[in-house]
N, C-alpha and C positions, 0 to 999 in steps of 0.2 A: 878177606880170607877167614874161614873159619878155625878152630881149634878143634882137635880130635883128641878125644881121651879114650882109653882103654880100660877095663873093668881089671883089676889085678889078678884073679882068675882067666882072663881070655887066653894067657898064652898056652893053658893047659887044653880049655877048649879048642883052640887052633890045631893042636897037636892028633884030635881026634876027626878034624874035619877034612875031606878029601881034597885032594892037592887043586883039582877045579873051582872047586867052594873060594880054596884060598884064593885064588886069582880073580873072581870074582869080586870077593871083598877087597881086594887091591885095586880095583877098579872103581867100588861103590867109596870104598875111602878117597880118593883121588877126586870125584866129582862132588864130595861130597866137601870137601878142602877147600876146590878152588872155588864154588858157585852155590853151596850151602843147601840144605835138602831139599828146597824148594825143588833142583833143578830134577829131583825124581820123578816128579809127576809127568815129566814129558818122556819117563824113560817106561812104558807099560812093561816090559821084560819083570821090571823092580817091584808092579803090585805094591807099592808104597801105601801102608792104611796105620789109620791112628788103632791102637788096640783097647780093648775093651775090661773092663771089671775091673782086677786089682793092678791091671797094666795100664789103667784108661790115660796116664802121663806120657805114658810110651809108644813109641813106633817100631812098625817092624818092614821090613827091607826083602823080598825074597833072593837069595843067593841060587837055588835051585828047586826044584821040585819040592825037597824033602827039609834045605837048610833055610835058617834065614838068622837076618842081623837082630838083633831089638838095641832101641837106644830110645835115649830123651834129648832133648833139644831145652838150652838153655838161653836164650837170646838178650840178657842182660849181658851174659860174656863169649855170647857169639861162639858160642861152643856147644857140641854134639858129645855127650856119653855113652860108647858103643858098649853095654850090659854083655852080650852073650851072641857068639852064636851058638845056633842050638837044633836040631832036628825037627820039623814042624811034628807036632802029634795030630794025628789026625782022629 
């Protein structure tokens, strides 16, 4: 099982993210728990990619069109740090 950590800021972003969003990420958290990020690659919906430049440590998760998760993955302690959600900028 993995460990999930939250960015101390997330609950304020939660606050602004729509009620879908959330349920989604309750779902990306959940798979993400029990079978570790690997298992997004089979999920094409999630668009799971490593990101690039000053994020190039980080991943990001699509929640929706517009939303998406960023995190780092730590695999010394089997643990995921979900940063932000946050509105993609296009």
């Amino acid at each position: 099982m993995w460990h999930i950590f939250e960015h101390k800021d997330f609950a304020k972003q939660c606050k602004k993210a729509p009620q879908q969003v959330l349920k989604k990420y309750e779902l990306w958290k959940n798979l993400v728990f029990r079978h570790g990020p690997d298992i997004l690659k089979e999920f094409p919906g999630y668009n799971d990619e490593k990101l690039k430049g000053k994020r190039k440590d980080q991943r990001s998760s699509r929640l929706s069109l517009k939303y998406r998760v960023v995190y780092s993955i730590n695999d010394e302690k089997v643990s995921v740090y979900v940063l932000e959600i946050t509105p993609h900028k296009y």
